[in-house]
Each structure stands twice: as structure tokens, then as C-alpha cells.
N, C-alpha and C positions, 0 to 999 in steps of 0.2 A: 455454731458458737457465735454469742450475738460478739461483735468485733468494734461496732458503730459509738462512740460517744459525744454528748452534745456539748462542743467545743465551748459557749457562751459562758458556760459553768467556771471553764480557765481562765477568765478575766472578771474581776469584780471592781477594780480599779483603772484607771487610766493617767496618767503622766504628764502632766503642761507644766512648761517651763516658765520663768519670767528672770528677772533680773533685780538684785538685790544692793542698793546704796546705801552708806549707813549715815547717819545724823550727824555722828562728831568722831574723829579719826580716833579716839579713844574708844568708839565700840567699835570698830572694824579692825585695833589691835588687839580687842578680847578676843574676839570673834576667830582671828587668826590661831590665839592660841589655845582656844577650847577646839580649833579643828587639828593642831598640834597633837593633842592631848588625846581626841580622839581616833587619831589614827594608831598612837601609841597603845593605846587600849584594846584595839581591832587585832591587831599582830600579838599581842601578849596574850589575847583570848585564844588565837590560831596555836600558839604554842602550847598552851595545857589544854587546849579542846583534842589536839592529836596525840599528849601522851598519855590522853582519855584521864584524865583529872576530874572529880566529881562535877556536872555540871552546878552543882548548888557554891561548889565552893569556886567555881569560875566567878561565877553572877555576883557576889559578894564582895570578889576582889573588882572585880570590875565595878559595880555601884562604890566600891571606897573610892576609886580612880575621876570616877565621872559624876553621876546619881542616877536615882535608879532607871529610869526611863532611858537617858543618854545610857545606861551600862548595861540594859535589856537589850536594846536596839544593836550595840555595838557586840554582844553575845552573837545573838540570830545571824548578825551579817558573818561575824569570824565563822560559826561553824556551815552557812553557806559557804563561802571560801573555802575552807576546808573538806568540800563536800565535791567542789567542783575540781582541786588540786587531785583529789582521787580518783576522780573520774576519768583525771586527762592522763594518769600514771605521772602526775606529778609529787615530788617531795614535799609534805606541807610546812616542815619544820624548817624548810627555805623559803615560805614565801614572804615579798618584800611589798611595800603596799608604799607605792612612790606618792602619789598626788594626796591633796589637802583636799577632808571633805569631812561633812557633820551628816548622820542618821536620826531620825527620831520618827517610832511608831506612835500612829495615830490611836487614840483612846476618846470612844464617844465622851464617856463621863468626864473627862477636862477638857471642855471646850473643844471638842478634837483632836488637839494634840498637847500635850502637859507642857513640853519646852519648848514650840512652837507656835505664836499666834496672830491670828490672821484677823486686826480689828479691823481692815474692811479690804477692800479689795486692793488700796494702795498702802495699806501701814504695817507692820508687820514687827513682833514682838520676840526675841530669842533668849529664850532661857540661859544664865552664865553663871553655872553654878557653884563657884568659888566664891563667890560673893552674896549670892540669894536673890541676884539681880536680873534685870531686863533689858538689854539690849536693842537700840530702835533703829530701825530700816524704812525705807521707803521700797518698796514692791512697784515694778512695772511692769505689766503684763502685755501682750499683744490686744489691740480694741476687741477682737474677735472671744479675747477669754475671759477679758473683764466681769460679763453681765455674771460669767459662771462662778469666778472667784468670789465677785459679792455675794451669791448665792450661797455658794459654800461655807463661808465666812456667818452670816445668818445661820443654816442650818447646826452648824458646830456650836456654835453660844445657845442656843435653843437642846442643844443635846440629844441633837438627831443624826449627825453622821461625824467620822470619825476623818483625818487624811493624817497620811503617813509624808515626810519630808526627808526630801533630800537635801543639802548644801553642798554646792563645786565649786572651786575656787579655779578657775580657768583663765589666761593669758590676761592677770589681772584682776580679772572679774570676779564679779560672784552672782551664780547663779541657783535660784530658787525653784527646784523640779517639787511639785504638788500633784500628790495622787488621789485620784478624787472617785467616786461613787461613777462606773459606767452609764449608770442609770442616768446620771446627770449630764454626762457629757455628750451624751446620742441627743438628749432634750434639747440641746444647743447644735449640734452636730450631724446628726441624720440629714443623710444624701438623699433619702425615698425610703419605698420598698419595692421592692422586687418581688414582678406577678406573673414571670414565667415558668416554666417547668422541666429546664433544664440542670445538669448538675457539671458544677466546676471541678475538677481535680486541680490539685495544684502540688508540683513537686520543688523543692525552697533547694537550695543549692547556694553556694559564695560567690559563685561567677554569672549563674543564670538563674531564675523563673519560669520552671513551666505550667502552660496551663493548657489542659485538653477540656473542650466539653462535649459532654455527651447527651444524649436523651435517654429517653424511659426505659429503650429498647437495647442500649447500652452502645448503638452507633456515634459514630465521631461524626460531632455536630464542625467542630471549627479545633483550630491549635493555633496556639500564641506563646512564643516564646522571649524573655526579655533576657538580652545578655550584657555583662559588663564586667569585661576579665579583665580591666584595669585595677578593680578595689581590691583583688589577691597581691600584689605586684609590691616587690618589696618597699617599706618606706611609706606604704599609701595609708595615709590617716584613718582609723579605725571609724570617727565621728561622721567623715568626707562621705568612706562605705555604706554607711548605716543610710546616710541620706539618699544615695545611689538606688540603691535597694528598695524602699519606703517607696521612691519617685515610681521605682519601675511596680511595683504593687500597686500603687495608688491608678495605671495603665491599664494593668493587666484588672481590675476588679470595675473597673470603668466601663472595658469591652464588655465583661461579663455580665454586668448589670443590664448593658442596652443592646444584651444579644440572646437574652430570655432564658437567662441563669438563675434559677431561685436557691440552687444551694451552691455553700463552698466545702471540700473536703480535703482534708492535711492530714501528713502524718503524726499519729499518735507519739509523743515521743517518748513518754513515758513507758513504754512497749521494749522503746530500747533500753537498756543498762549500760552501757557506755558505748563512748564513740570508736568507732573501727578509724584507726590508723593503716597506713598502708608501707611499702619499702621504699618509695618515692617521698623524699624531702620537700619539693615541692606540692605534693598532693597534703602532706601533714600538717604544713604551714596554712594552708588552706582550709582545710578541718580546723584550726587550734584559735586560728582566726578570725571565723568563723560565728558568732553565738543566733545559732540557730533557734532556739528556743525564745528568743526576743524578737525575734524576727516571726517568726509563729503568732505570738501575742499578738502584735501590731497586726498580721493578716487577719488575725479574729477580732480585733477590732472594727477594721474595714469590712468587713462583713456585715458586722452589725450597722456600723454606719450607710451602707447600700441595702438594708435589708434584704439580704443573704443570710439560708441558716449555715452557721458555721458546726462541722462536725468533722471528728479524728476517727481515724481506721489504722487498725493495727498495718503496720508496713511493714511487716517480715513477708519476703516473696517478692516482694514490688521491686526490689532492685535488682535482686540476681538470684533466680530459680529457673525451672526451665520452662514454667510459664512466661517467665520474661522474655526468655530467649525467644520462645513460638512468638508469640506478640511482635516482636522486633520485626523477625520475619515476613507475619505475615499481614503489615498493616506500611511495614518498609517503615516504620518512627526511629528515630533517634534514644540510646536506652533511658535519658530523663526523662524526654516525652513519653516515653512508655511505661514508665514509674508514674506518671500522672495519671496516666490514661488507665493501667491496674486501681490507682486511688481512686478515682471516680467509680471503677467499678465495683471496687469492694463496697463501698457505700450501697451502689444501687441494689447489689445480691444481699446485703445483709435485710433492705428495707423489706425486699420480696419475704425473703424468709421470714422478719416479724409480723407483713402482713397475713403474710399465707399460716400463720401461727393461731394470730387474735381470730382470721374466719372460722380457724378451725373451731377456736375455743368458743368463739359466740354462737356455732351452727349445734353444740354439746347442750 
């Protein structure tokens, strides 16, 4: 059964942030309260989205509340929410959506994005639709993402590429996350490529990183593990973690690049259907914690950026079969290191099988 998918597929966007001031204190209080308005709208979507309310007549009431794009956007996010509240065996009809923040999907045919616009790399225009009006910002980006921003910015007026916006209103601030075309960001971005022919497993965990590589022949070339069981520990800032994790990726894909790694291989996670909880309170907080699935992205990004192919293998077995167990025993690993080390290998049995396939078919 082919198991293998080609991970680059899961990223078509990528994420930079900048920082957003506004002109005159009168568009930073509109600004406030269309992020009011939209959070109001996100929660009231989560409530008729779960007592399964026609989606047409969700999107209606929500375009009354907002317009249509702001109430498109705040649609898709409520019934994500929603989607993830049942996945963790959460009540959705309780959830509470504390911080101040604005959505809006990107649409090639308006410049990119209808309520957000980006006249050039430092100006930046917000739709405020109570009014029919425009709200003016100045955008600060880091120098490194500047050239790309003005890129972006040209591309979108020209009605070639689309970016989706986020607005965070954090300790004060506000900040401008823009998701922009992969393709662009590797143009600016790309570490190399990578021209050896070895293959990376990698198993993602909340406290550690592992990474086993192997060769062709399915031997253990090297093992690297990165640990950091402080970012589970009550109280510890979720944002703090994310960086934590990203730092020790950014280590471990480094080794792997200049130690003759050409592929990376993760678990599938679409494979799962929800996350296994356990009878330990402390292991569940850690699961819940956790967003595993963002942390995946960002490794297939770094892949891309080190040119590494990135690719998913079904991970049922890799953790606890009794192939696991044998493995354990008889290589003496630790069982995430051996969740890695299965990963890598399913990768390399599936390639055999599709080669040993196509000779077949092409010797016919």
C-alpha cells in the first residue's frame, strides 16, 4: 500500500509578520472596534455552526454583521474552531475567544486581498466597513522581508497572486502576519540544496525533537535529539514555546543538511483522526498544548528552504506495535527515537516498492 505523500503539497503559503502604526488615533480606535466586532461575529458563527444551522444562512448573518469578505473569513475561522473543539472532546457551545484580532482571505481578483491593502511595502490600507472607508497604517517589516513585501505588493495590483491577513492586537501592539506564495518566500529564503542521499525521520513531540538518519540501506547513519521540557511547565507562554521549538528545528535540519540528508520524513497527520489522550493529567496538558500540526508546517518549510524533499508516512505502528518494541530492543533507542527511526523507514520501504513497481511496469 503506497503510504508515502509529498509533504510540499501542505504548504502553499508561508507567514511573516511586521508591525502595524496607524496615521491618526482615530483609525487605531476604528480599527479596535471592527476587531471588537470581529471577534463577536467568530463566536456567534461557532454557535449556529454547532447547532448545525444552514451554512448559507450562517454567511448572511455574518456578511450583515461585518461584509462579505470580513464574514467569509470569520465563517472558515468559526467552523475551524469548531472543528478543532471536537477533536480535542471539547464543548463548542462553550468556547470563548478572549484576544482582539481581524481575518481576511486573500482574493487574486482584488488586488489580493478586498479589505486589506498593501500600497507598497511600508503603507498599508484596512478596510472599515461601517463606513465604506479606509483606514491608514504604516507597515514595518524586518529589512530581510522588505524586498518580498514589495514584491508581493506589485504582484497583487498586477492580479497575480492573492495573501491572506491576519491582525493581533498584542501587549499593545498590533501586529500584521501576511501569508504570502511559498514560491516567493524560498526566492528570498532558500538556505541551498541538498545533494546527498541520505534520509531524515523526524518524530515532533512538545518537549523533544527527534531526528534519526538513515541510508539507502535502512542503517543508522547518526541520531539527534533536541530537548526542551521547560515549554510544557505550567504558566510557560505558548508564543515563548513555539520559538523554543522552531530554534531547535532550525538545529536539527542544519545537521541534516551538512551531514548528507536529501530527504525529510514526518508523520502523516491526517492518518490520525484525533488525538489520543491519556489517564495522566500532566501528559494531556501536554497533548492540548501542544499544536502539532503548525509545527509540521514550519518543518516543511525548512525543508524546502535547505532543499530537502519533504514527505509524510502514515505513522500508525511507529509508536506502539510490536515492531516498535523489537526496534527498541534491538538497536537499545529510546521509543521517540524509534518512532523516528520507523519514520525514516517507512519512507525508504515504500520508495523500493514504487521503484520495484515502475521496473516492473516498464520491463512489460
Amino acid at each position: 500500500m503506497h503510504r508515502v505523500r509529498d509533504a510540499s503539497k501542505l504548504v502553499e503559503y508561508v507567514t511573516i509578520a511586521g508591525r502595524l502604526e496607524p496615521h491618526t488615533e482615530e483609525d487605531y480606535v476604528k480599527l479596535v472596534r471592527l476587531a471588537h466586532e470581529f471577534r463577536k461575529a467568530v463566536t456567534y458563527a461557532t454557535r449556529m455552526i454547532t447547532k448545525g444551522i444552514d451554512p448559507n444562512t450562517v454567511l448572511r448573518e455574518l456578511r450583515s454583521m461585518l461584509n462579505k469578505a470580513y464574514g467569509d473569513s470569520a465563517f472558515k475561522l468559526a467552523k475551524t474552531i469548531v472543528e478543532s473543539a471536537r477533536s480535542n472532546r471539547g464543548d463548542p457551545l462553550k468556547i470563548e475567544i478572549r484576544r482582539l484580532f481581524i481575518v481576511s482571505e486573500g482574493e487574486v481578483g482584488r488586488q489580493g486581498n478586498r479589505n486589506v491593502r498593501l500600497d507598497d511595502s511600508s503603507k498599508v490600507r484596512i478596510r472599515y466597513p461601517y463606513e465604506r472607508s479606509w483606514l491608514s497604517f504604516r507597515a514595518r517589516f524586518g529589512e530581510n522581508y522588505v524586498p518580498r513585501v514589495k514584491e508581493l505588493s506589485e504582484l497583487a495590483k498586477s492580479r497575480k497572486c492573492s495573501y491572506s491577513v491576519r491582525i493581533v492586537f498584542r501587549n499593545g501592539r498590533i501586529y500584521l502576519h501576511l501569508s504570502v506564495p511559498v514560491e516567493l518566500y524560498l526566492k528570498y529564503f532558500r538556505k541551498g540544496e541538498a545533494k546527498g542521499d541520505l534520509i531524515a525521520g523526524f518524530d515532533l513531540n512538545s518537549d523533544r525533537i527527534n531526528m534519526v538518519i538513515v541510508d539507502k540501506y535502512g542503517r543508522v547513519v547518526d541520531v539527534r535529539t533536541a530537548r526542551f521540557p521547560e515549554v510544557t511547565s505550567p504558566g510557560y507562554p505558548r508564543n515563548k514555546a513555539r520559538v523554543v521549538r522552531l530554534q531547535a528545528l532550525v538545529k536539527l535540519f542544519n545537521y541534516a543538511y551538512h551531514h548528507g540528508a536529501n530527504v525529510a520524513v514526518f508523520e502523516d497527520l491526517d492518518k490520525i483522526k484525533r488525538r489520543r489522550f491519556t489517564r495522566s493529567p500532566t501528559a494531556n496538558r501536554k497533548i492540548t498544548r501542544f499544536a502539532k500540526k503548525q509545527l509540521l508546517t514550519h518543518a516543511v518549510v525548512m525543508s524546502l528552504r535547505y532543499g530537502l524533499k519533504p514527505a509524510l508516512v502514515d505513522p500508525r505502528g511507529t509508536t506502539s506495535s510490536p515492531v516498535h518494541s523489537a526496534v527498541m530492543k534491538k538497536h537499545g533507542l529510546d521509543r521517540h527515537t524509534t518512532s523516528a527511526y520507523l519514520i525514516a523507514l517507512r519512507y525508504l520501504q515504500d520508495e523500493k516498492t514504487v521503484n520495484s513497481y515502475k521496473a516492473y511496469k516498464q520491463s512489460k
